[in-house]
N, C-alpha and C positions, 0 to 999 in steps of 0.2 A: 271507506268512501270510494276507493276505486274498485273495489268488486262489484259496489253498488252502481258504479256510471258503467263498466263493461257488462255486468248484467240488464242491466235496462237499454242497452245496444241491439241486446237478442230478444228483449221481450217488448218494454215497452214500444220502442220506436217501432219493429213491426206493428204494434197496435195503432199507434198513432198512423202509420203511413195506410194501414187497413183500413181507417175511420176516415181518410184525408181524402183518398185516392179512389177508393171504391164504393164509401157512401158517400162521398163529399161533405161531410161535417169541416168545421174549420174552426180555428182557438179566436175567440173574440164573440164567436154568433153561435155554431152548434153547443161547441165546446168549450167552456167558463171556468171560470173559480169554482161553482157552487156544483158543474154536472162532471169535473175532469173525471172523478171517482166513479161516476156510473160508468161513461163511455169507456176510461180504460181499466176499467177491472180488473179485465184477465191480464192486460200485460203489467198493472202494479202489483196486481199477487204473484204474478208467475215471477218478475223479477224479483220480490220477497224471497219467495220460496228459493229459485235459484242461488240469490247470494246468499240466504244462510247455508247451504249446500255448500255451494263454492267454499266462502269462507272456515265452513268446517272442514275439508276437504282440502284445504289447503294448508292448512295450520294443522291437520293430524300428519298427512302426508309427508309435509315439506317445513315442520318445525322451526319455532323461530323463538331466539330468547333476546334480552337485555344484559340479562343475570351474565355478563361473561369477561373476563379479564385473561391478563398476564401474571399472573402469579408468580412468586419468586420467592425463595428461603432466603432470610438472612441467618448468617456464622456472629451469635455472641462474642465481646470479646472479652473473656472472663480469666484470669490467671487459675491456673490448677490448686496453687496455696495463698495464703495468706500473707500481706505486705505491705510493706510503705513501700513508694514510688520514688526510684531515685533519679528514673532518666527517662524522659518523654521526647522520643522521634519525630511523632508525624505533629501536625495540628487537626482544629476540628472536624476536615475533612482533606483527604486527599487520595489520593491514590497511591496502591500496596502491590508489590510482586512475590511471587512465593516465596517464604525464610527471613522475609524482610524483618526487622525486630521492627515491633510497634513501641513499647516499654521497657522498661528495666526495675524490678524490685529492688531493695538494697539488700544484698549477697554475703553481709559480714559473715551473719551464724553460719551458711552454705560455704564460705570460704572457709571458716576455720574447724568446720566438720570436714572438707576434702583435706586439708594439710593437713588435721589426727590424722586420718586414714592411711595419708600415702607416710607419714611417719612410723606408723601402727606397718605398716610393710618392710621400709628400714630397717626396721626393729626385730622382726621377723630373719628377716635375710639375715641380718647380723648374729642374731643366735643360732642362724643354720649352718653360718660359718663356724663357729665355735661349739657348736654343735658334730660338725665336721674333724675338727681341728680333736674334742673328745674321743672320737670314735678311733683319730690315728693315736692319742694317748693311750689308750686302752688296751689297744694292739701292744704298744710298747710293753704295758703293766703288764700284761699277758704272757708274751717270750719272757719278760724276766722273772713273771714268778715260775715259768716253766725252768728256766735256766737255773733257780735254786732247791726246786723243787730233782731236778735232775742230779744237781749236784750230792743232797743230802741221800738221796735215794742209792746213787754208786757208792756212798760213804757207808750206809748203811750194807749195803749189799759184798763190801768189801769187809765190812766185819763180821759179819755173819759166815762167809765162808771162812776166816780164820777161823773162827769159834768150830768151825763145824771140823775143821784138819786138826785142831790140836784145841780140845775143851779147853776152858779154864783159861786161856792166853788170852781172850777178853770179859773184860768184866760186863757181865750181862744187864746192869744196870745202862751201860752205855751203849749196849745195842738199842735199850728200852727208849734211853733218851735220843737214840737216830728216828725210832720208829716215829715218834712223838713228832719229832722236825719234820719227818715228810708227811706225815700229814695235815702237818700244820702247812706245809709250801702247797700241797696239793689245793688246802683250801682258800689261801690266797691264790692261786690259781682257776678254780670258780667263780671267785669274789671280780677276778677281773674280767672274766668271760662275761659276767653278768651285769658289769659297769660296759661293758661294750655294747651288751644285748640292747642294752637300757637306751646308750648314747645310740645306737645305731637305729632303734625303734621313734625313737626322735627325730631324728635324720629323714626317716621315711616316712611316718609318718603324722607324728603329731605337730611337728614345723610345720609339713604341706597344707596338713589340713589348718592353722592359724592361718597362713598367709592365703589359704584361698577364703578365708570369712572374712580378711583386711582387705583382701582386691573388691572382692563382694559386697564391705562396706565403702569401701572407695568407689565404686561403682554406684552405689546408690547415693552417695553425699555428690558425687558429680550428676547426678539427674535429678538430687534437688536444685542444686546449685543453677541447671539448665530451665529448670523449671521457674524461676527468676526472670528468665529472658523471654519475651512474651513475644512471637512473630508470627506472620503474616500463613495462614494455610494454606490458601489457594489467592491467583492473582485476582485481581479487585480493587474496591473502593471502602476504604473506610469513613464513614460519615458519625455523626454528632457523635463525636468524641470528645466529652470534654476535662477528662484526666489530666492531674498536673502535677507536676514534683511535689509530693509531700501529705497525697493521699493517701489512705490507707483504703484498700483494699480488698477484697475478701468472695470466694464463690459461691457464698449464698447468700450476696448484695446483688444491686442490680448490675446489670453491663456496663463496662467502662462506654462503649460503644458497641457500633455493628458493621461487619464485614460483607458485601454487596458482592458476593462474585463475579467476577469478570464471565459478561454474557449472559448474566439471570435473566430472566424473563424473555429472552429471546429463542428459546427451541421450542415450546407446545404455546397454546391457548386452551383455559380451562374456564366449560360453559355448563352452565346448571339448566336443561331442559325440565319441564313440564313431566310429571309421573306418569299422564296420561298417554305419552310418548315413550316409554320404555320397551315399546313393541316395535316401536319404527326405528330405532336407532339403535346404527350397527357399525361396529369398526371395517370402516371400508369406504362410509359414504362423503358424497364430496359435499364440500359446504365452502361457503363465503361469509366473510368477515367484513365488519366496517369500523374502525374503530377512533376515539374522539382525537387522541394524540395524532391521527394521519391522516383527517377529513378526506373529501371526495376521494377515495383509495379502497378501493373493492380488490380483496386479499384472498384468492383460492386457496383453499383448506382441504383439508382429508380429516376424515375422524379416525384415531389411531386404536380409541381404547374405549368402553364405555363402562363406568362404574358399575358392579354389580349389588349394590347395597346404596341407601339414602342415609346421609348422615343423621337426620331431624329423629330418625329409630337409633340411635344407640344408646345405652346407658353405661353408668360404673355401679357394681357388685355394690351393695349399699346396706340400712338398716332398714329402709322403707320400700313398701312395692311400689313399682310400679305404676301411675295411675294414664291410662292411654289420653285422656280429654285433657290433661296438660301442657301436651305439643300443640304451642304458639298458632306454628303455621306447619302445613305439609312442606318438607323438602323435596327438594331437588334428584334430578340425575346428572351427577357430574359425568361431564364428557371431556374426553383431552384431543384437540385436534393442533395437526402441526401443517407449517403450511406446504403447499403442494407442490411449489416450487424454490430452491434456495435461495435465500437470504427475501422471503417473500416477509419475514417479521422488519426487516432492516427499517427504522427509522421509526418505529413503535415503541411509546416509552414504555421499561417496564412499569407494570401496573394499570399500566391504562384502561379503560373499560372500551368494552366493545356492543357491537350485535351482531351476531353470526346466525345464519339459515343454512340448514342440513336439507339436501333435497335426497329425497326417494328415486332410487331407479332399478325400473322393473324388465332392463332391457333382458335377462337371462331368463327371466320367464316368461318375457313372449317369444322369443327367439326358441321355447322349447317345441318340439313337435307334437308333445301331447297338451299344449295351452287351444283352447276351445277362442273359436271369432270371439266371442261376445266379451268372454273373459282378455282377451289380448286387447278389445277398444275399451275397455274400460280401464285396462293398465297404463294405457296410450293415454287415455285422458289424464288420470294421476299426473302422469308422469310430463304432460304438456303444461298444468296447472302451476307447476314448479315456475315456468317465466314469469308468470302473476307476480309468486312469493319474492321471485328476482330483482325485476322490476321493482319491486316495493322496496326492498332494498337499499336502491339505487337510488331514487326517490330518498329514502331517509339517509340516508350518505347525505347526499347533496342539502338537503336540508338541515342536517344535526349543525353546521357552524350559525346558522340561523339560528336556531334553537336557543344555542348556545352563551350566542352572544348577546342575542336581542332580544328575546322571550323569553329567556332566563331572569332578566332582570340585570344583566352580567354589568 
């Protein structure tokens, strides 16, 4: 309607003032109800033609959606394992700071798998002591079979050189039976080197290696154990929570509740433009927002990002093809714009819907030295069109509580 009233500014009314002033025709006598359409022809076609122009040319240009909100991820609030609920913190909604416990599972079995564990280590050490304690026995057993083994060995070695000074002065039987003793001491001698080997291979390492798979499962019985304690990830809000002592619980039920981060929906706005507009919109361009939650509040934007793919085209790998005339509706190009200056979201709920206009500016390419007149007034024009899309804006700001409240049916 208002491209229509500033078009017939430029066409009809010259008509009329041409038909007024210089034939002297006049509404009531030349000009009627039944001849307006003869006399202003040329200025209700040309204003026709002009606003559909205009309005194409505005809205390819200068972009405009509805489709646009605050978007914001919620954090599940899901235990990692399975449990009854022994201790409930917050109520159905409150606010969370990071680490905060939200819940408590009940911790029996996680309790009395960490005290196995850290007994299964006790236990451990204790036979590393005795283990130890082995290794110094062994030593002993060792010098003393060395000490009889020495002994029998000089006994023997002293008979043998009698035997050898003067034959016959020992009876060779009892050399027979010296030989026999030392190596029988020699082989208790082995026996203890090899009770040593044993105890002292224990010592290094088959103890080490038990108590490092009892820390190891002590270490894992304490991050089930933690995993019982359910708290808070990032600072926030937890809302419809409604968990109570004595549920059971499970991570492939639904959420206990949801965690709102602290500040969601307050750094971007995310706006789904027109497919037709995938050529005009650029990370750069500046835009205006109007949104329901902040009535008459026109919110300077910048476009940060602009999706390079439409959601309404994707699929998952499947059993069936594909069939293209399935898609409902054409989608969108999402766009992420943030605002232009800080804390320019402040007082916007998250979620709210919005309407934002991206305007076109052509100032680098008429400002180039190889842009031609004609081509530089027709960028100029583009590019003045934009207070129209502005304007209209501003107008629907100021209108949308009307809307809202009264024509809504509200």
């Amino acid at each position: 309607m208002f491209e229509l009233i500033l078009c017939s500014l430029l066409t009809i009314l010259p008509d009329y003032l041409f038909r007024r002033y210089v034939q002297g025709k006049r509404f009531g006598k030349e000009i009627t109800f039944y001849s307006v359409w003869y006399e202003l022809r040329w200025g209700i076609t040309g204003c026709l033609m002009l606003t559909v122009a205009l309005i194409t040319t505005i809205f390819y240009f200068h972009p405009s959606t509805t489709s646009a909100a605050l978007f914001y991820r919620t954090i599940p609030i899901l235990p990692e394992g399975s449990g009854r609920v022994a201790e409930v913190n917050i109520g159905y909604s409150a606010p969370v700071t990071k680490g905060e416990v939200i819940f408590r599972l009940d911790s029996s079995k996680q309790t009395a798998a960490l005290e196995t564990a850290k007994r299964k280590i006790a236990e451990v050490d204790a036979q590393l002591v005795a283990a130890e304690a082995d290794v110094v026995k062994s030593e002993a057993q060792i010098q003393e079979a060395k000490s009889a083994y020495q002994q029998a060995k000089d006994e023997l070695d002293v008979k043998r050189d009698l035997q050898r000074r003067n034959p016959g002065i020992v009876p060779q039987r009892d050399i027979e039976k010296l030989q026999v003793l030392v190596d029988q001491r020699q082989a208790g001698i082995d026996a203890a080197t090899a009770v040593k080997q044993s105890a002292t291979l224990r010592v290094s390492t088959l103890l080490p290696a038990e108590k490092a798979s009892a820390e190891a499962a002590l270490a894992q019985a304490q991050v089930d154990l933690d995993k019982t304690v359910i708290r808070a990830g990032v600072n926030g809000r937890v809302e419809q929570f409604f968990l109570r002592v004595g549920d059971v619980v499970n991570p492939l039920m639904r959420p206990a509740g949801v965690l709102i981060p602290e500040g969601a929906g307050q750094q971007a706005l995310q706006a789904g433009f027109g497919q037709i507009e995938a050529q005009v919109l650029k990370a750069g361009m500046v835009a205006e927002a109007a949104c329901i939650s902040k009535p008459w509040v026109i919110i300077p934007m910048v476009i940060t990002s602009v999706q390079d793919y439409i959601a309404a085209g994707q699929f998952r790998g499947g059993e069936q093809l594909i069939e293209a005339q399935n898609i409902a509706r054409p989608g969108t190009i999402l766009v992420f714009l943030e605002p232009l200056y800080k804390g320019g979201l402040d007082g916007v709920t998250a979620g709210s819907s919005c309407i934002v206009n991206a305007y076109t500016s052509n100032h680098e390419i008429i400002s180039a030295k190889d842009t031609g007149t004609g081509q530089a007034f027709v960028l100029h024009a583009i590019d003045a069109v934009g207070l129209v899309h502005a304007l209209l804006l501003r107008i629907q700001a100021l209108l949308l509580p009307i809307k809202t409240l009264v024509l809504s049916g509200h």
